[in-house]
Backbone bond lengths (Angstrom), bond angles and torsions (degrees), N, CA, C in turn:
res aa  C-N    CA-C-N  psi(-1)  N-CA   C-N-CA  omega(-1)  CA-C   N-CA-C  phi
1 X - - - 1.460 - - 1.526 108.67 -
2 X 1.608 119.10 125.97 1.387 112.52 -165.54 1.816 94.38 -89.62
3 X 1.524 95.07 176.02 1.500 109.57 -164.48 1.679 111.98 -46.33
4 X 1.379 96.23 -37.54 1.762 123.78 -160.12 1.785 111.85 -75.37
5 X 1.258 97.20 -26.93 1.808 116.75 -162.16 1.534 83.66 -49.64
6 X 1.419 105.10 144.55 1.426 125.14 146.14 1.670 113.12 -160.47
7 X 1.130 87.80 -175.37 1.999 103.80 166.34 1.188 120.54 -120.64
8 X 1.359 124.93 121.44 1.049 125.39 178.74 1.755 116.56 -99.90
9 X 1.134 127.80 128.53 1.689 110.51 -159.15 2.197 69.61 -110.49
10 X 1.655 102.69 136.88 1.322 98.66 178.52 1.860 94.29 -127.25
11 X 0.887 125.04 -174.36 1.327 151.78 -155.45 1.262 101.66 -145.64
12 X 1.487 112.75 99.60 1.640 129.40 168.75 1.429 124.81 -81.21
13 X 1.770 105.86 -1.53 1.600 94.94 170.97 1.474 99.47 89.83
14 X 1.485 139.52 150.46 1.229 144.90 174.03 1.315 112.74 -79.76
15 X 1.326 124.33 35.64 1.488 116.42 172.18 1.863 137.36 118.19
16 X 1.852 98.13 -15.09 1.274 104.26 166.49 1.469 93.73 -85.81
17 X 1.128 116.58 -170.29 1.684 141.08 176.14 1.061 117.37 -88.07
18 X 2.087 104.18 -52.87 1.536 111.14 -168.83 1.682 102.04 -94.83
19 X 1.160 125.67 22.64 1.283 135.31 154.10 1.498 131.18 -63.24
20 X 1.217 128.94 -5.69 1.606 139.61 -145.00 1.744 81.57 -130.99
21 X 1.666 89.46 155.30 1.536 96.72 -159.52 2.112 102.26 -95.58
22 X 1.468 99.60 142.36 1.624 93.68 176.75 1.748 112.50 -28.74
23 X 1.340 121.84 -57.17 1.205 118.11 -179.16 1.728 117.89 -72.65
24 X 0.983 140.23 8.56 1.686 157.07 -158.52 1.906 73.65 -122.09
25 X 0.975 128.29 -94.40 1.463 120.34 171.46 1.209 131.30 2.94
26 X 1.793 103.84 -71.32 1.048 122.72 -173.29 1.508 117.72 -49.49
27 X 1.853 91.07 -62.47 1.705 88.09 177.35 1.271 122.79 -84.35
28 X 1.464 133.23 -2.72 1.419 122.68 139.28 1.903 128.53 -19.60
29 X 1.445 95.00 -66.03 1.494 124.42 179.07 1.635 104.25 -44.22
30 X 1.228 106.39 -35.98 1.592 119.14 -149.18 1.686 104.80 -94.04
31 X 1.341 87.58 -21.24 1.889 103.11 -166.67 1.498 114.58 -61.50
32 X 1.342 109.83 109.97 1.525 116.58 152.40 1.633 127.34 -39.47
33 X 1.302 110.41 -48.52 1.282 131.49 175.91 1.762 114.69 -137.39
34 X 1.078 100.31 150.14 1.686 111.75 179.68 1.460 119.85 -123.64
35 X 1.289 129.18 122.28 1.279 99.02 -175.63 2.226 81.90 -126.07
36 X 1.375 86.36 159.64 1.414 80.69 -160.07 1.897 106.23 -139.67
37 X 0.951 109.23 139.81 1.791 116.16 169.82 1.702 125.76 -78.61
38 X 1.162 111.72 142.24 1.391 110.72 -179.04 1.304 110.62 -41.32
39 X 1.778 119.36 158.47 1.451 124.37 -167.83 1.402 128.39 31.52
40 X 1.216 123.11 29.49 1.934 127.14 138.44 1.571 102.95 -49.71
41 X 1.110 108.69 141.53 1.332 130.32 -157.04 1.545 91.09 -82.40
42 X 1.675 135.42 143.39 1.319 99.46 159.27 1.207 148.09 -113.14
43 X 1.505 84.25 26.75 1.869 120.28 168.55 1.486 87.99 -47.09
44 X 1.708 111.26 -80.20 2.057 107.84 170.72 1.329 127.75 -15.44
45 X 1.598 113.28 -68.27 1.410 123.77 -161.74 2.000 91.02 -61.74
46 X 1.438 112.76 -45.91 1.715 108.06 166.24 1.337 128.16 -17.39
47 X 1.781 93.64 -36.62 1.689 84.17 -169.34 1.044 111.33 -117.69
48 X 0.801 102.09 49.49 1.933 118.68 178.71 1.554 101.53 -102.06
49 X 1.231 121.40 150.08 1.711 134.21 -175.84 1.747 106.30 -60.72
50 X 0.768 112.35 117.76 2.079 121.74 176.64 1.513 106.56 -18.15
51 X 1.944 102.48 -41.04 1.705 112.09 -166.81 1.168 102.53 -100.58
52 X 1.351 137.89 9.68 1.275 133.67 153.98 1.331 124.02 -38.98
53 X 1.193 111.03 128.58 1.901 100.25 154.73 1.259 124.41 -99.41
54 X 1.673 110.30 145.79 1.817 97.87 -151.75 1.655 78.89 -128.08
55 X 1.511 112.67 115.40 1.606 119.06 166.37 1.698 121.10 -104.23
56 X 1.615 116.70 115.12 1.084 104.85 -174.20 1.264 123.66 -118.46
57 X 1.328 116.46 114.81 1.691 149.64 -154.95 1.434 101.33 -94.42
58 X 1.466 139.74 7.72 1.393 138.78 171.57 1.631 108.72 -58.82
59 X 1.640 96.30 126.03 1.622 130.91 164.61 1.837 107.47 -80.87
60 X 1.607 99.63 119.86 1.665 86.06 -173.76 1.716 66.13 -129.77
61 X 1.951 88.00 136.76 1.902 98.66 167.20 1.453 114.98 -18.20
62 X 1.268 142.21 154.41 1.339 145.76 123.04 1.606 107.61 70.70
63 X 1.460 105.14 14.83 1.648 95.93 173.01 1.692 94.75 -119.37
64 X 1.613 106.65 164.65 1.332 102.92 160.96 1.748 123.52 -40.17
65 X 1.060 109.04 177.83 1.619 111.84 162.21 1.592 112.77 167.43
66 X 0.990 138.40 -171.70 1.494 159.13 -122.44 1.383 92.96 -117.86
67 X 1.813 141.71 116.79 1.522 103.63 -168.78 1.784 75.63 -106.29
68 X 1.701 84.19 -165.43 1.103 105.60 -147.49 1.583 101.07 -88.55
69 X 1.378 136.27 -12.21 1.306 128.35 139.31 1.163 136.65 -42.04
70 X 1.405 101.80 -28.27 1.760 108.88 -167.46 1.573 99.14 -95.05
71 X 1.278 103.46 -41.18 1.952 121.20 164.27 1.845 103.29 -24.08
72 X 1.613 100.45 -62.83 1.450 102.57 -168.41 1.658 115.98 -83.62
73 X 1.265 113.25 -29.51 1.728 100.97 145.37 1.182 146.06 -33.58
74 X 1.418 91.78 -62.58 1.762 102.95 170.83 1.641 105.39 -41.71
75 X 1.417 103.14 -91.53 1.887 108.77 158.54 1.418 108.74 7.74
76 X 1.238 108.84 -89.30 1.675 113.81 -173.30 1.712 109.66 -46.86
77 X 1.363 124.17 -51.56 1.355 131.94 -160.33 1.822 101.86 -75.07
78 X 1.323 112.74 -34.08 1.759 117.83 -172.79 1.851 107.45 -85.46
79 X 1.481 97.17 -12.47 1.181 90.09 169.47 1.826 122.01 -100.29
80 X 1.163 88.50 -9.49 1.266 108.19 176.08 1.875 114.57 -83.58
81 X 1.416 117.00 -4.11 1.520 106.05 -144.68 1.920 70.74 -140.86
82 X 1.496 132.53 -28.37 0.906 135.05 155.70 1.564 143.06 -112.83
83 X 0.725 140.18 -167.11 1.173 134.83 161.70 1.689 134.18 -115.71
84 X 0.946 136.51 -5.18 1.251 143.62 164.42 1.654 129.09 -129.49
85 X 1.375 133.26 78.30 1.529 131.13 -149.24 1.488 92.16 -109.08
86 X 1.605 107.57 138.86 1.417 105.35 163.85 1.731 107.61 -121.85
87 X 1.349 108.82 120.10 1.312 105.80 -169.11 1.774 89.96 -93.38
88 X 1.147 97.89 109.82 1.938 121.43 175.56 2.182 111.75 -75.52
89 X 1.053 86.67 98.27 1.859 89.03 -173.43 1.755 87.40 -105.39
90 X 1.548 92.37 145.55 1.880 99.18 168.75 1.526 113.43 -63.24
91 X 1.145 145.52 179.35 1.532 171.38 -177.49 1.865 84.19 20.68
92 X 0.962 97.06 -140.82 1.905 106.61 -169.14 1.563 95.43 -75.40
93 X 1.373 124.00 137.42 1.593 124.52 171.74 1.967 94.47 -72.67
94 X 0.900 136.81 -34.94 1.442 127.95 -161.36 1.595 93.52 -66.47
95 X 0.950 129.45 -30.59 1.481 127.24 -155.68 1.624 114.38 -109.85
96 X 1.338 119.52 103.40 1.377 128.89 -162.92 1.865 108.06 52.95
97 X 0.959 112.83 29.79 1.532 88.75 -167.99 1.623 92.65 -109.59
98 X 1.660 133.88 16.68 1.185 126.85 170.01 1.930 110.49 65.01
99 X 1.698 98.34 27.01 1.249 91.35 178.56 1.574 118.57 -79.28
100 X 1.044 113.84 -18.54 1.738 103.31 -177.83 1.341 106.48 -52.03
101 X 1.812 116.26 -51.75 1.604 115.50 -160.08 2.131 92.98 -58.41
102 X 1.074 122.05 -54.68 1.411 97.34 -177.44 1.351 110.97 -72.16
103 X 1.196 137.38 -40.17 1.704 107.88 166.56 1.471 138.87 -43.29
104 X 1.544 102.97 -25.86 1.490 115.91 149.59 1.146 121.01 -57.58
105 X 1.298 130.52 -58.53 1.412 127.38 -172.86 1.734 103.33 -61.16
106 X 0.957 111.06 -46.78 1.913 111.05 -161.47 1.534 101.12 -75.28
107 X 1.373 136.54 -40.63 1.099 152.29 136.55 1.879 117.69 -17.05
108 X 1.419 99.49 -59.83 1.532 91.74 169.28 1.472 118.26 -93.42
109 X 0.890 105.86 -3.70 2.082 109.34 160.18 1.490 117.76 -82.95
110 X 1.532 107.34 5.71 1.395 98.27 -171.35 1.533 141.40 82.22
111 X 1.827 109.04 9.00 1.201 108.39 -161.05 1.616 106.27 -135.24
112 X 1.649 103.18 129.44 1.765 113.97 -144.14 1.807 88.76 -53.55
113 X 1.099 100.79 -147.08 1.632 98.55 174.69 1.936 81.92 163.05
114 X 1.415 100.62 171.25 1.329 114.08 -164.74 1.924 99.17 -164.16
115 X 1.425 100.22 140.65 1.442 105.54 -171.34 1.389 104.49 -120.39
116 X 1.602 109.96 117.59 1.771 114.60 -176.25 1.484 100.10 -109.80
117 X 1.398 138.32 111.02 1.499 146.15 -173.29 1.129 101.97 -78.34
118 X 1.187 96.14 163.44 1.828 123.06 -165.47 1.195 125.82 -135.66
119 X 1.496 135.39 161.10 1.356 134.43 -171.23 1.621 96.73 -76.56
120 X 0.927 127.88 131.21 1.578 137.26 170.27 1.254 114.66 -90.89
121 X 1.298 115.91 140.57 1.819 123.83 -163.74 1.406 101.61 -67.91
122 X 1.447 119.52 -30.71 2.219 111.12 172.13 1.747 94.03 -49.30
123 X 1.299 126.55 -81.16 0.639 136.05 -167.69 2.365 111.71 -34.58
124 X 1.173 87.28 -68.39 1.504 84.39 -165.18 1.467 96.20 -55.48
125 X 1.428 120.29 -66.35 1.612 116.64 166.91 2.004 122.30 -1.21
126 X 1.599 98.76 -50.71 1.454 109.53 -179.49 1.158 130.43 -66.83
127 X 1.820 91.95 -34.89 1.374 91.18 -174.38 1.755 127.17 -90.30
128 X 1.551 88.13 -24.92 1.606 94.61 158.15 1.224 137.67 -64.65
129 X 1.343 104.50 -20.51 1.780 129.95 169.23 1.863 100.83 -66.73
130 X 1.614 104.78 -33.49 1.763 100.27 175.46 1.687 79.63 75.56
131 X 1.543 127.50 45.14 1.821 120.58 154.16 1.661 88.33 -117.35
132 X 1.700 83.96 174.12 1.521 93.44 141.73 1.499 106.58 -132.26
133 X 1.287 115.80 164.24 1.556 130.14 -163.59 1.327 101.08 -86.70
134 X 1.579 135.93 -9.51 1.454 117.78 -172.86 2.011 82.71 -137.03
135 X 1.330 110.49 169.87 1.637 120.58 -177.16 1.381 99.56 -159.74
136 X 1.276 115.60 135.45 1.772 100.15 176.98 1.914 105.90 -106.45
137 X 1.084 88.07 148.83 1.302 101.81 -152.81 1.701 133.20 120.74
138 X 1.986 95.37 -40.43 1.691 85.90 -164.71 1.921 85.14 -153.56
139 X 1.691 112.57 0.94 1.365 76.10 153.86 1.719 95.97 -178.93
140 X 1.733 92.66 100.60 1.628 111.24 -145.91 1.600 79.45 -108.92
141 X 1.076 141.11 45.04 1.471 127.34 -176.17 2.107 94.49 -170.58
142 X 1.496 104.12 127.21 1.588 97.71 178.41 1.504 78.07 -136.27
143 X 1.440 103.72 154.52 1.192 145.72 164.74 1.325 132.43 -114.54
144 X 1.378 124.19 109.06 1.583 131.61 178.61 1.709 107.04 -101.37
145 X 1.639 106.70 117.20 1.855 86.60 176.71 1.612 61.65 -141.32
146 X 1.710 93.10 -148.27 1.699 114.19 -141.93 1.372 97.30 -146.64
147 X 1.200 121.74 121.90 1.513 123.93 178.90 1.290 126.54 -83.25
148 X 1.842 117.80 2.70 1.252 112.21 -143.29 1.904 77.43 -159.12
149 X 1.322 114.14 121.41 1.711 125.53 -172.38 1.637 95.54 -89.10
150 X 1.584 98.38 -175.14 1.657 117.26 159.99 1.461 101.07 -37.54
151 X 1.424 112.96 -68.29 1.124 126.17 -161.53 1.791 130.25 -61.40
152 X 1.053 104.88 -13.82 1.476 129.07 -169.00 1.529 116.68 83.68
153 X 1.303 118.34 -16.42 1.720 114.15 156.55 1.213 121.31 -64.88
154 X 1.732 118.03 -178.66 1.181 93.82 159.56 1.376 143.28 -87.97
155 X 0.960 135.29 164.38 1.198 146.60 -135.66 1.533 102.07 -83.39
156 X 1.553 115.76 126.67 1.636 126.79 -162.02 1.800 88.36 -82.54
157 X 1.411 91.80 138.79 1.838 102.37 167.97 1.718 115.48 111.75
158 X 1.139 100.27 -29.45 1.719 95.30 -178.96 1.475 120.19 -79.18
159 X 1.410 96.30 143.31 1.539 110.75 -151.64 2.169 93.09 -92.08
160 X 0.953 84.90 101.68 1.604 115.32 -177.48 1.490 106.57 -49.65
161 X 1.222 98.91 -84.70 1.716 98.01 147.20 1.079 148.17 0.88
162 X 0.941 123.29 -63.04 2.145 152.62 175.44 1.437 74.43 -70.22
163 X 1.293 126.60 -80.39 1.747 119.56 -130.04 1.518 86.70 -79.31
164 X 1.554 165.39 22.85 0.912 160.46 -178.06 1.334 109.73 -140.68
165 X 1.068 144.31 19.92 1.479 178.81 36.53 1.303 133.74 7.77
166 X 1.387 126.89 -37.47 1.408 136.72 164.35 1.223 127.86 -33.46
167 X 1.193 145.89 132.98 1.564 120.08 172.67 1.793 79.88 -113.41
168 X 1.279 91.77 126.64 1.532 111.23 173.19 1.023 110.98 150.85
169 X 1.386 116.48 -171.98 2.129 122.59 -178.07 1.512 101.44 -77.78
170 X 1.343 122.87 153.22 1.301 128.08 140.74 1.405 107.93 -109.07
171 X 1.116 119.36 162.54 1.671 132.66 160.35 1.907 118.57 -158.20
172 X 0.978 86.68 107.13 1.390 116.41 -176.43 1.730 103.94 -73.01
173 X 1.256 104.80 93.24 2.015 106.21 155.17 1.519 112.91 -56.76
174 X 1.296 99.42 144.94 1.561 100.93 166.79 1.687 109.93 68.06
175 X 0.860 133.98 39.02 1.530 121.30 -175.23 1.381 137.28 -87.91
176 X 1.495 95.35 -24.53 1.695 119.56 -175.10 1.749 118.90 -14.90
177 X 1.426 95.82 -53.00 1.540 105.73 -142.47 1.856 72.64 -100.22
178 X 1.067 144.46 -21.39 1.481 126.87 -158.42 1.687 98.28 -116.71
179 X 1.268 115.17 12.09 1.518 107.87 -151.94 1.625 90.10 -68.47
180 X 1.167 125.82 -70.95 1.506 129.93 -175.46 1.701 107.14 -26.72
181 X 1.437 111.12 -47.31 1.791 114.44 -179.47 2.083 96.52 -47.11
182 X 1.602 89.90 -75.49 1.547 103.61 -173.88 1.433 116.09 -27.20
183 X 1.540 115.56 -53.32 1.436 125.57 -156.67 1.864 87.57 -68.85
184 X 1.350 109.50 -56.22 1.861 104.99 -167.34 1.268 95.51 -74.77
185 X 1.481 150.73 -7.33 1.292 135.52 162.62 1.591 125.96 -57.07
186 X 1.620 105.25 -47.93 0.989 143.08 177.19 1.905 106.79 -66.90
187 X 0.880 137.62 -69.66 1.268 150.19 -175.71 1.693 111.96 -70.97
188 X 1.179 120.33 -42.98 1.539 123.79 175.06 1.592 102.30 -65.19
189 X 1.314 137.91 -39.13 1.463 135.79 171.16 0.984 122.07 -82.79
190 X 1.338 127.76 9.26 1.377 138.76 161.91 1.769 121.73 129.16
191 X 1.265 109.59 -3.64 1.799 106.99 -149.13 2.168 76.94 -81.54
192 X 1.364 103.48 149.50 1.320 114.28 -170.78 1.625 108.21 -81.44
193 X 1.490 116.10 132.17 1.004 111.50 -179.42 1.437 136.11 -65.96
194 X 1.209 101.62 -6.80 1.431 125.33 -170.76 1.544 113.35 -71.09
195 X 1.326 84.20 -35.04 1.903 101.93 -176.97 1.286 118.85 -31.92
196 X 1.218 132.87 115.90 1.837 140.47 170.58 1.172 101.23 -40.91
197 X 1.378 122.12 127.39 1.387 126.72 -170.75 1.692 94.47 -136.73
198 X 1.587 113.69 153.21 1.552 126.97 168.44 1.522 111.18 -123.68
199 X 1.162 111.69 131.04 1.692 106.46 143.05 1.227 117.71 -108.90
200 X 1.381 125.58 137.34 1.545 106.79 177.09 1.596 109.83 -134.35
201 X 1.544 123.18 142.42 1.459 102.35 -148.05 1.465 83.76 -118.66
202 X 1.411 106.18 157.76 1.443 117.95 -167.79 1.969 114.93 16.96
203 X 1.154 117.69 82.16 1.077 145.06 -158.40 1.500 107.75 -76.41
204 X 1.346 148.26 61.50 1.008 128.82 175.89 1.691 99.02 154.56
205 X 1.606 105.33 -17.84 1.505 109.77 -166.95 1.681 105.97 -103.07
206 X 1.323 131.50 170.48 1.494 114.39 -165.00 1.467 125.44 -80.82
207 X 1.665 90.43 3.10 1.807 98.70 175.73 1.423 126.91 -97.93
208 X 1.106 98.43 -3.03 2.030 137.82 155.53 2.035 86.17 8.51
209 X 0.917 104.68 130.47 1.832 118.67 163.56 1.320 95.66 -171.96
210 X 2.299 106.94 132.36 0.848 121.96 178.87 1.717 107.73 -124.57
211 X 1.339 110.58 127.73 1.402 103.73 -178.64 1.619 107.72 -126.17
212 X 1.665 108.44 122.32 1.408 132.94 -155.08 1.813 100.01 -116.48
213 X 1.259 112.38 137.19 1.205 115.11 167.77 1.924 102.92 -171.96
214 X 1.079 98.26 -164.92 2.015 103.55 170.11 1.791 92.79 -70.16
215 X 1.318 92.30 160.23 1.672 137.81 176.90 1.435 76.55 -57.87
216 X 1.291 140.48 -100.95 1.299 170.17 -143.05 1.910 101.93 -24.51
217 X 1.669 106.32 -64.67 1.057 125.26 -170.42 1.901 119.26 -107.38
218 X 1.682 119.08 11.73 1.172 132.99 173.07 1.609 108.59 -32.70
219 X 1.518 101.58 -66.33 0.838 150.09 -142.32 2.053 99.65 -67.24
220 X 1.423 99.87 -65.46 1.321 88.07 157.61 1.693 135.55 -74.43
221 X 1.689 111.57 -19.59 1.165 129.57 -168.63 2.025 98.53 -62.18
222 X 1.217 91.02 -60.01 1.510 88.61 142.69 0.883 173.07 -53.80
223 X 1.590 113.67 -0.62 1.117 143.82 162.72 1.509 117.50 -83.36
224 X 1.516 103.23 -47.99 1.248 109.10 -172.55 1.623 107.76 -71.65
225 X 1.307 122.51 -16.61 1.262 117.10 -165.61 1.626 97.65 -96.65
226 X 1.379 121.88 -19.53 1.571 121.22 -178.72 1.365 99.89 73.61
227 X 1.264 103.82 67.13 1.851 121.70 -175.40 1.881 76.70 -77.46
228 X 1.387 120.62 152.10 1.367 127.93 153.87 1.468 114.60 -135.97
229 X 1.112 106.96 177.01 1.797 112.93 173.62 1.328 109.59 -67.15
230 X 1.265 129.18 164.64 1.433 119.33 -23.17 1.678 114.88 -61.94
231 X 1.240 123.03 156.17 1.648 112.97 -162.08 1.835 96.10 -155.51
232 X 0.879 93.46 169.34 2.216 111.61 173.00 1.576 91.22 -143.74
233 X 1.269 97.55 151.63 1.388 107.04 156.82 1.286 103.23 -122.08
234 X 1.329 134.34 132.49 1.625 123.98 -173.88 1.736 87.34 -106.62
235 X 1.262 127.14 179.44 1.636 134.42 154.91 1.532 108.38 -172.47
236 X 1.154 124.42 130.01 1.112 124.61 -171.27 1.759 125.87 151.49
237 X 1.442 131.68 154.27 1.533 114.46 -145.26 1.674 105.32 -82.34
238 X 1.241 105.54 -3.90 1.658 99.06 173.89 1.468 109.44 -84.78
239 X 1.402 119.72 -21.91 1.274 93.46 156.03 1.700 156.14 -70.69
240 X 1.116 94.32 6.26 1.739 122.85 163.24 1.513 102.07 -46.68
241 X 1.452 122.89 -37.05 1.002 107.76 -170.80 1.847 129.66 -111.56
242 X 1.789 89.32 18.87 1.601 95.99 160.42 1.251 120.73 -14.07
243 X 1.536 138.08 112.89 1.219 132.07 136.81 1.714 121.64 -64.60
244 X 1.182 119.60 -169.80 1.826 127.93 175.55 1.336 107.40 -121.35
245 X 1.203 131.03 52.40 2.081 123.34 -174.63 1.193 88.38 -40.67
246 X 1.336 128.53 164.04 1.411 147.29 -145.38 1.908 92.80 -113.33
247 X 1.176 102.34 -16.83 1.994 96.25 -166.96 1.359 106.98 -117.77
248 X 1.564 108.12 27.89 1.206 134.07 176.41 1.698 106.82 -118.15
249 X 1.491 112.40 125.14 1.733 102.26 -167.78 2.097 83.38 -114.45
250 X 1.052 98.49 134.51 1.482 109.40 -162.64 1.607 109.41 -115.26
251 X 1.093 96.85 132.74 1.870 86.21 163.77 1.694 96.97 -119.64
252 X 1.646 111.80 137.87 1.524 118.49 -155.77 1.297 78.60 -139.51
253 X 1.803 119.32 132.35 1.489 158.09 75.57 1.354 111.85 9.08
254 X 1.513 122.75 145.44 1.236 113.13 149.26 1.397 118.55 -82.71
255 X 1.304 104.84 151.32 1.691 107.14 -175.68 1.986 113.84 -124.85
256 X 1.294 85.38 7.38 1.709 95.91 -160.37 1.600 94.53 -88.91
C-alpha cells in the first residue's frame, strides 16, 4: 500500500449528475478504483479515468446481492492492490448508507480514508416538491429515521411516541413495504391525520413520481399508484405547500 492510498467514501447526490459536490467529482476523476452502489447515474461512472476499475456492489430489494461483509473486503483488498479508491454511495454516505460498518473495516486495516458529503434524498425530494423541510413557527424540528430495519420490517427501537408528537417534518427512508405500519403507528398515538404527507419515488432520477395527499390515507394513495423503492415518505405542515415543477411527472391526491 503506497504512502498516498486511501478511501474516499463520496456522496453521489440522489440521482441527478450535476448534484455531486466539485470535490465528490474531483476524486471520482482521480480514482484508481471505484466501487459503487445501485442507481449512480452513469453520466458519473463516465467520468471516471478509461483505467479505472469500476466495482458494482448495488443492493436491489428482494434480489440476491453483494453483502455487506464482502462490501468491506473488497474496500480493504482495492485499496491494497491500488492506491486511490472512491467508494461512491447514493445521497450523503453518512446518512443510512451503513457507513460506519465500512469505516470500521478500512480503519482497522490501517487505511486513512476521507469523507466527501452528499445531497441526501430528504433534501432533494424537498426541493423538487418547491417545500422546505423546516418553517419557523410551525416546524423548527426535522426528523430523518428509516422505515425499513436489518430485517426488512420496521425497524425495532423507535420511539413511536416522539415521532407522533413532534411538531416538525418527519421523513421516513426506505418506507415502501412498512408504509401502512408507519402511517397507523403514527396516527393511532395521536399525530393528526390530516397532516400533508409526500411519497416521492426515486427522487432526483428522471422517473421521479410524487404522490401527496393527508397523513391518514398516504398510505393507500400509494398503493394504488404502485409507489416502489427507492421511495421517502415526507409528512409534516410544510408540506401544505407542495408546488408541481413541470420535470416532475406526479401522481396527486387531494390535499385541500
Amino acid at each position: 500500500m503506497t504512502p498516498r492510498a486511501r478511501v474516499s467514501f463520496v456522496g453521489a447526490g440522489p440521482g441527478d449528475p450535476e448534484l455531486i459536490t466539485l470535490k465528490g467529482l474531483r476524486r471520482l476523476r482521480e480514482a484508481d478504483a471505484i466501487i459503487h452502489d445501485r442507481l449512480i447515474p452513469k453520466a458519473l461512472l463516465d467520468e471516471a479515468r478509461a483505467d479505472a476499475e469500476i466495482i458494482d456492489v448495488g443492493k436491489a430489494p428482494g434480489r440476491p446481492c453483494i453483502g455487506q461483509g464482502q462490501i468491506n473486503r473488497l474496500l480493504v483488498d482495492a485499496v491494497r492492490r491500488h492506491r486511490r479508491v472512491v467508494r461512491l454511495k447514493g445521497g450523503d454516505p453518512g446518512i443510512f448508507g451503513r457507513l460506519a460498518e465500512e469505516i470500521e473495516a478500512v480503519r482497522a486495516a490501517g487505511i486513512p480514508f476521507e469523507i466527501v458529503p452528499g445531497v441526501t434524498a430528504a433534501t432533494a425530494a424537498a426541493a423538487r416538491a418547491g417545500i422546505s423541510l423546516t418553517e419557523r413557527g410551525s416546524a423548527s424540528t426535522l426528523v430523518l429515521t428509516t422505515g425499513t430495519g436489518h430485517t426488512g420490517a420496521l425497524p425495532e427501537g423507535l420511539d413511536w411516541g416522539f415521532l407522533a408528537r413532534v411538531e416538525g417534518t418527519l421523513v421516513f427512508y426506505m418506507p415502501v413495504a412498512s408504509l401502512d405500519a408507519i402511517v397507523s403507528s403514527l396516527t393511532v398515538l395521536g399525530r393528526d391525520p390530516h397532516e400533508p404527507s409526500l411519497v416521492v419515488e426515486a427522487a432526483g432520477l428522471p422517473d421521479e413520481r410524487v404522490v401527496a395527499g393527508r397523513l391518514g390515507e398516504i398510505a393507500a394513495s400509494a398503493r394504488e399508484a404502485g409507489v416502489r423503492s427507492p421511495a421517502l415518505f415526507i409528512s409534516g405542515p410544510t408540506v401544505a405547500a407542495a408546488s408541481v415543477p413541470l420535470a416532475v411527472r406526479r401522481v396527486l391526491a387531494a390535499t385541500g
